[in-house]
MMTF fields as JSON, N, C-alpha, C and O atoms, coordinates in Angstrom:
{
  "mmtfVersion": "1.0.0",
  "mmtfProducer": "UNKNOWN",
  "numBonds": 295,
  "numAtoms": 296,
  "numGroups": 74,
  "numChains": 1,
  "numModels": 1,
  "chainsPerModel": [1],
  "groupsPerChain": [74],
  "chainIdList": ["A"],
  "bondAtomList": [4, 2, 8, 6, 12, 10, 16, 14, 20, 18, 24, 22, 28, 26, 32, 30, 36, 34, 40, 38, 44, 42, 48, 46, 52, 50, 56, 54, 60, 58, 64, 62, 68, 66, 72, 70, 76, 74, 80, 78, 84, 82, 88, 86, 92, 90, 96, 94, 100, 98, 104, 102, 108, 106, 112, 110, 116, 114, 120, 118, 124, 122, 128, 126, 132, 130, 136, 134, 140, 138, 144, 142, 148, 146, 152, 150, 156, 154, 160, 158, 164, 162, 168, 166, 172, 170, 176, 174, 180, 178, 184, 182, 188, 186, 192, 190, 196, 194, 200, 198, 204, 202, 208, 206, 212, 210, 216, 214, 220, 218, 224, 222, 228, 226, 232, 230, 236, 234, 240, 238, 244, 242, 248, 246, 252, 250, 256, 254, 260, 258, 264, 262, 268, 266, 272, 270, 276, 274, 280, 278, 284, 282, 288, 286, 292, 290],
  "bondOrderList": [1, 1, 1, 1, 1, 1, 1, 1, 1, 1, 1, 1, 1, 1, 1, 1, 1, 1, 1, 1, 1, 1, 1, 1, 1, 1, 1, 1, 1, 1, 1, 1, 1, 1, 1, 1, 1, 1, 1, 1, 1, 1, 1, 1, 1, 1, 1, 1, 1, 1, 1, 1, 1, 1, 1, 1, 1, 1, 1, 1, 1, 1, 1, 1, 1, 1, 1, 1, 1, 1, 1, 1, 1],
  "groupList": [{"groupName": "UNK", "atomNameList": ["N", "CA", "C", "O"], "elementList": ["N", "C", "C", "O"], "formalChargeList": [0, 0, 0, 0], "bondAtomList": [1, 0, 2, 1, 3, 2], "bondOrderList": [1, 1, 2], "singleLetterCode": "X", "chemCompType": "L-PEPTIDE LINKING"}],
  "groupTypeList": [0, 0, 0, 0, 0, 0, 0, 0, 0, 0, 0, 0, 0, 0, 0, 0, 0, 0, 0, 0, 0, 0, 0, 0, 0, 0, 0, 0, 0, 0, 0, 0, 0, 0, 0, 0, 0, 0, 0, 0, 0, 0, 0, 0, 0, 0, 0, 0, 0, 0, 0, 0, 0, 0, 0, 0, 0, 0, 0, 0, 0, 0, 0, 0, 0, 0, 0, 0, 0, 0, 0, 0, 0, 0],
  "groupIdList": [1, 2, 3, 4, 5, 6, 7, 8, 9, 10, 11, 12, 13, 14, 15, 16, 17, 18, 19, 20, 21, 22, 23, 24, 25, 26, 27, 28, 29, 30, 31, 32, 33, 34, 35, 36, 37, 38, 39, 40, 41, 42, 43, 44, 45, 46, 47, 48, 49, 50, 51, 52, 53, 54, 55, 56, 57, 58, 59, 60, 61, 62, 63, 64, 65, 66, 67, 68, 69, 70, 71, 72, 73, 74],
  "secStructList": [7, 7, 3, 3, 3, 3, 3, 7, 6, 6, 7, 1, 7, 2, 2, 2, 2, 2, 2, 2, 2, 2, 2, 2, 2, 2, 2, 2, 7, 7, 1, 7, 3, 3, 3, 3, 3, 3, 3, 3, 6, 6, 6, 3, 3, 3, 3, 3, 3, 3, 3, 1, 1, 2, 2, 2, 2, 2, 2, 2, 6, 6, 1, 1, 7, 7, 1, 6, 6, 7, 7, 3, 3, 7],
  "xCoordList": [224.253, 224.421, 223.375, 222.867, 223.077, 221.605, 222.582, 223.633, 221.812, 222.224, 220.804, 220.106, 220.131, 219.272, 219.559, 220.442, 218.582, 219.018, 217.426, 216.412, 217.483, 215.976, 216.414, 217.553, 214.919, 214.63, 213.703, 212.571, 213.95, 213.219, 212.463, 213.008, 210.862, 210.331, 210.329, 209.708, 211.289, 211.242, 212.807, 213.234, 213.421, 214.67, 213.984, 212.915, 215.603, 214.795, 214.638, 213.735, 215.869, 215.689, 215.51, 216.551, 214.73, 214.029, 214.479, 214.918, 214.006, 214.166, 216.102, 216.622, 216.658, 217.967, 218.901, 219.805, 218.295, 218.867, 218.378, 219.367, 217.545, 216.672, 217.542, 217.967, 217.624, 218.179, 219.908, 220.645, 220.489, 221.886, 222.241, 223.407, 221.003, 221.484, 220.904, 221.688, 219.658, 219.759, 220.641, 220.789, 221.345, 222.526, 223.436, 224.07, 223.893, 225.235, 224.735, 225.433, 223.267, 223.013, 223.663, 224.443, 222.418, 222.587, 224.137, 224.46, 225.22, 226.379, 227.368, 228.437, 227.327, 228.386, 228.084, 229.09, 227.017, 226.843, 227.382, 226.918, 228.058, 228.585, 227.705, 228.555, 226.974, 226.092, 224.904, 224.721, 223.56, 222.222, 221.881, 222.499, 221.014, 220.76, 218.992, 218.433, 218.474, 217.47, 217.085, 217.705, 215.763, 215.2, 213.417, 212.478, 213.46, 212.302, 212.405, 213.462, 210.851, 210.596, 209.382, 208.561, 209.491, 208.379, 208.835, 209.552, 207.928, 207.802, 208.051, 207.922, 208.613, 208.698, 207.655, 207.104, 207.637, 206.872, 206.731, 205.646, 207.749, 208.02, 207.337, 206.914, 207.366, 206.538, 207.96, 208.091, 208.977, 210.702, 210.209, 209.496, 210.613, 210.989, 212.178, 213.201, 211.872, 213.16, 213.202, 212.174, 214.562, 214.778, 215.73, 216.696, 215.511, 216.55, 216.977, 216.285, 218.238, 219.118, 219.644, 220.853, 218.777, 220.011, 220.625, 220.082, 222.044, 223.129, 223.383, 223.567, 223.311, 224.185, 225.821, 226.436, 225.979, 228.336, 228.332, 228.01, 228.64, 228.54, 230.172, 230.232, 230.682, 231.608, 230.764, 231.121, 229.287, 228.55, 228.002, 227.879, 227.644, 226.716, 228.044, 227.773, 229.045, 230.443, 230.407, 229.268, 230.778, 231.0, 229.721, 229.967, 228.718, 227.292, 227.368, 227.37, 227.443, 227.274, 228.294, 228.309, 229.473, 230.569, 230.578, 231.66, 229.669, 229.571, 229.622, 229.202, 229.91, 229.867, 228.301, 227.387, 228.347, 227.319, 228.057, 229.022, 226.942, 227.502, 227.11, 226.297, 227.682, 227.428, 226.221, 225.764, 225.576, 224.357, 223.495, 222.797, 223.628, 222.978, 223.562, 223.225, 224.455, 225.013, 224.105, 223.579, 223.727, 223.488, 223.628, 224.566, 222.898, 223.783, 223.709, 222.858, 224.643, 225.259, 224.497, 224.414, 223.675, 223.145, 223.373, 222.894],
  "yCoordList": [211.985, 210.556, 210.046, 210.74, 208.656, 207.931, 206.967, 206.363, 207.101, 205.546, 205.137, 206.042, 203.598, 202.787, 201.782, 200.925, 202.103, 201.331, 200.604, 201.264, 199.019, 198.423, 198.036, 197.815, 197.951, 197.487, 196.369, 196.739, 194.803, 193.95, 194.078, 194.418, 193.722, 194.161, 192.923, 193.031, 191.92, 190.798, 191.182, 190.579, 192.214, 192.705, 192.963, 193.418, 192.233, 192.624, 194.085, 194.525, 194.94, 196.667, 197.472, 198.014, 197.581, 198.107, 199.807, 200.408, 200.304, 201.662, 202.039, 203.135, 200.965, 201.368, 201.999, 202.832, 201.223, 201.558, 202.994, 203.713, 203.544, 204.512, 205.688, 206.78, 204.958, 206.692, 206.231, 207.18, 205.382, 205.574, 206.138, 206.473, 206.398, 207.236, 208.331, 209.227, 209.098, 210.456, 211.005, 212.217, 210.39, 210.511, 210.92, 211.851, 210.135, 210.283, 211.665, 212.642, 211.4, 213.083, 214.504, 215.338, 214.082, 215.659, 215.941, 217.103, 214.712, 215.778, 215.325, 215.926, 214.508, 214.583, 215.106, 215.293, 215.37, 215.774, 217.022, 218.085, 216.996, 218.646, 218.905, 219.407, 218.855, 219.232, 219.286, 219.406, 219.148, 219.161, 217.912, 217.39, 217.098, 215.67, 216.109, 217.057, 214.54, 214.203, 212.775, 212.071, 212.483, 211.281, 210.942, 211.352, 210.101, 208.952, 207.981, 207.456, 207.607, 206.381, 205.907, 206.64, 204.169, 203.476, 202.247, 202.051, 201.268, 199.934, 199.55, 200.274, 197.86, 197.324, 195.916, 195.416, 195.465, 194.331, 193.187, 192.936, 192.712, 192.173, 192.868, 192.17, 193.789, 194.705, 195.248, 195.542, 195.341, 196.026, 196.961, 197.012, 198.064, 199.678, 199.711, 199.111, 200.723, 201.196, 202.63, 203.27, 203.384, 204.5, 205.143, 204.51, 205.795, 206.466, 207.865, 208.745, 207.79, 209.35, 209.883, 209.754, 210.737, 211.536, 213.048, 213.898, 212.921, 213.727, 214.656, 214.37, 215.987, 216.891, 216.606, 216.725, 216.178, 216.293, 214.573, 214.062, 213.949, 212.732, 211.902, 210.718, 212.458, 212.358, 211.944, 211.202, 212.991, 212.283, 210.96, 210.037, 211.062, 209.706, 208.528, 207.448, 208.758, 207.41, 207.97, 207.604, 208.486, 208.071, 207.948, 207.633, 207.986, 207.495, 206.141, 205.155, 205.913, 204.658, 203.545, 202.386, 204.545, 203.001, 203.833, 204.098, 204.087, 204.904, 203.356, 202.439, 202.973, 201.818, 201.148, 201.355, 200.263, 199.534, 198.506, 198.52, 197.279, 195.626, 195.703, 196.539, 194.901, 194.876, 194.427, 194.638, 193.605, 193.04, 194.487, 194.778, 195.251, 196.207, 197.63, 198.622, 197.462, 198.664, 198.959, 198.03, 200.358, 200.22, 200.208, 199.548, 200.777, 200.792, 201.749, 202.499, 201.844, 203.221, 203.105, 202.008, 204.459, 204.242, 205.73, 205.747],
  "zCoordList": [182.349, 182.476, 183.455, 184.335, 183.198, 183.915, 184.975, 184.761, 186.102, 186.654, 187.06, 187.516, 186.939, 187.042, 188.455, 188.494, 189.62, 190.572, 190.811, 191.04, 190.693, 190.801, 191.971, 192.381, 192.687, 194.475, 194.196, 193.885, 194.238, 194.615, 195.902, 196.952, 195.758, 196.481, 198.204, 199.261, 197.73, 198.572, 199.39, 200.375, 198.758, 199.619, 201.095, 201.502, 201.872, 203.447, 203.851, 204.563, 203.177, 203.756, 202.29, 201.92, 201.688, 200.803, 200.504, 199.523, 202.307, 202.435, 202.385, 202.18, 202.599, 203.107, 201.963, 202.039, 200.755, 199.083, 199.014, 199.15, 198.898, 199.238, 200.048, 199.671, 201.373, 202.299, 201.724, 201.99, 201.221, 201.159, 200.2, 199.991, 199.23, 197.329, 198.036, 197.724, 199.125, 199.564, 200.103, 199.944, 200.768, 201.743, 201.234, 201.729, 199.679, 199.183, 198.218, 197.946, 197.792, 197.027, 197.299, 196.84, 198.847, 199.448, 199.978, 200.229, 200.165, 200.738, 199.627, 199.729, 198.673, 197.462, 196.102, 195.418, 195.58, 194.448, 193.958, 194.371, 193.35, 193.091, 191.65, 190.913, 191.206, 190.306, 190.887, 192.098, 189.536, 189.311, 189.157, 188.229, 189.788, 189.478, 189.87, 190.421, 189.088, 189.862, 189.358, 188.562, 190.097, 190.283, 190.152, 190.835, 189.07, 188.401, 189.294, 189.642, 189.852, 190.203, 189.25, 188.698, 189.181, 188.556, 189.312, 190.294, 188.214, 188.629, 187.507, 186.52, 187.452, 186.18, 186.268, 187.248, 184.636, 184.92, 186.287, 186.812, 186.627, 187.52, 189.123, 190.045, 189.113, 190.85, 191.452, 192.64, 190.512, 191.669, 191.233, 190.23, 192.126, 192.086, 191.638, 191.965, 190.596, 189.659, 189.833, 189.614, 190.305, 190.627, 189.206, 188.778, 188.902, 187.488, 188.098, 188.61, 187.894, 188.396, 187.597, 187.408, 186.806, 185.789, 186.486, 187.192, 185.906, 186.395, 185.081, 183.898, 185.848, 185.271, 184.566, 183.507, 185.895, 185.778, 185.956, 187.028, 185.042, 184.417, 185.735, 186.064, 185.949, 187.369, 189.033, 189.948, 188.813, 189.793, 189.598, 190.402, 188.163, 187.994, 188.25, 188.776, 187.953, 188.122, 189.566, 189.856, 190.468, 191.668, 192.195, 193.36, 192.103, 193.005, 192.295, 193.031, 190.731, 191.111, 191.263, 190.85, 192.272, 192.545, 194.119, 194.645, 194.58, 196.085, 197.112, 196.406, 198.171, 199.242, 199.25, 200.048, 198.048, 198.246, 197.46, 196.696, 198.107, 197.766, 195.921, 195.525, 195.107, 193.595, 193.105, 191.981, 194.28, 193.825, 193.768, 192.797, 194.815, 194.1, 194.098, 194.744, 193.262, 192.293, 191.377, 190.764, 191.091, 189.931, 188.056, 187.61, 187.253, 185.554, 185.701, 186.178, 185.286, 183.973, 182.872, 182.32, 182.271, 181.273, 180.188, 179.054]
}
């Protein structure tokens, strides 16, 4: 399972989206995951996490962050 998390580049803490999906990696993941970065038309950073155990990808992406930037399920 994918989760899609975009970083507007006009966000005030950019890095903070960033160390709070390493954070929740390295001490909750009970599988194999990893991580794609790009850019989209627009200039946001788009991070893609595909998961092994489809249980990580649902709790990382309903882990303590505000909804504006949650990310998809894909």
């Amino acid at each position: 399972m994918r989760v899609v998390i975009t970083i507007d580049p006009r966000e005030r803490e950019p890095d903070w989206v960033r160390g709070s999906a390493e954070l929740w990696l390295a001490n909750r993941a009970r599988s194999s995951w990893r991580v794609r970065e790009s850019e989209d038309f627009d200039g946001r950073q788009v991070l893609t996490f595909d998961f092994a155990d489809p249980l990580d990808a649902v709790d990382f992406n309903m882990r303590a962050e505000t909804a504006e930037r949650r990310g998809r399920l894909v």
